[in-house]
N, C-alpha and C positions, 0 to 999 in steps of 0.2 A: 095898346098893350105895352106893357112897362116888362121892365124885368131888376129883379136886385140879386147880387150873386152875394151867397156867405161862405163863411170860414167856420172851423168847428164851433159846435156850441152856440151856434145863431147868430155870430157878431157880424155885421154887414163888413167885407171887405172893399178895397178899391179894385176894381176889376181889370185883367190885365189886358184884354179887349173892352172898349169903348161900347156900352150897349145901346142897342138904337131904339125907338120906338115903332113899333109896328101896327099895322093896321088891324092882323088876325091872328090868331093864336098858331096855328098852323104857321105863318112866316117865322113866330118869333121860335118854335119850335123846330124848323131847318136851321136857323141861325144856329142855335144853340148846340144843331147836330153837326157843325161843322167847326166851330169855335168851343165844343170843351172841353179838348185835350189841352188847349192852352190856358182857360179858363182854372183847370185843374192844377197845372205845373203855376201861376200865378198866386195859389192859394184857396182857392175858390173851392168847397167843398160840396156847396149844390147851389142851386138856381132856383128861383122864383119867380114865376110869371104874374102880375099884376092887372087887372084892367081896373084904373080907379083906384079904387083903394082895397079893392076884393080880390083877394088870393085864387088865381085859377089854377098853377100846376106850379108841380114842384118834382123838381127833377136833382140825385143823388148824384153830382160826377164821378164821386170812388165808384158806386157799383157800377157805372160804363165803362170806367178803368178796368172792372174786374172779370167784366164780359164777353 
């Protein structure tokens, strides 16, 4: 399980945490619930979880900002 974090508008950014690859969806899913407040303040506007080349989730960091 891959993950790519973007900036407005769909542009892949360079992420201000290092992303790891994980084995299941649910790790890369803690990860991300621990890392995107910094994710966020680095520019990072949502997340995108990958296995492959198949988009599995996709997750908004403003609206957990606004949470």
């Amino acid at each position: 399980m891959a993950q790519g974090e973007e900036a407005a508008y769909g542009t892949d950014t360079a992420p201000a945490v290092e992303p790891e690859e994980f084995t299941t969806q649910g790790d890369a899913e803690v990860w991300i619930g621990e890392v995107w407040k910094e994710l966020l303040d680095g520019g990072a506007e949502q997340v995108t979880l990958f296995e492959g080349d198949a988009q599995t989730y996709v997750m908004s960091l403003r609206s957990a900002a606004e949470a």
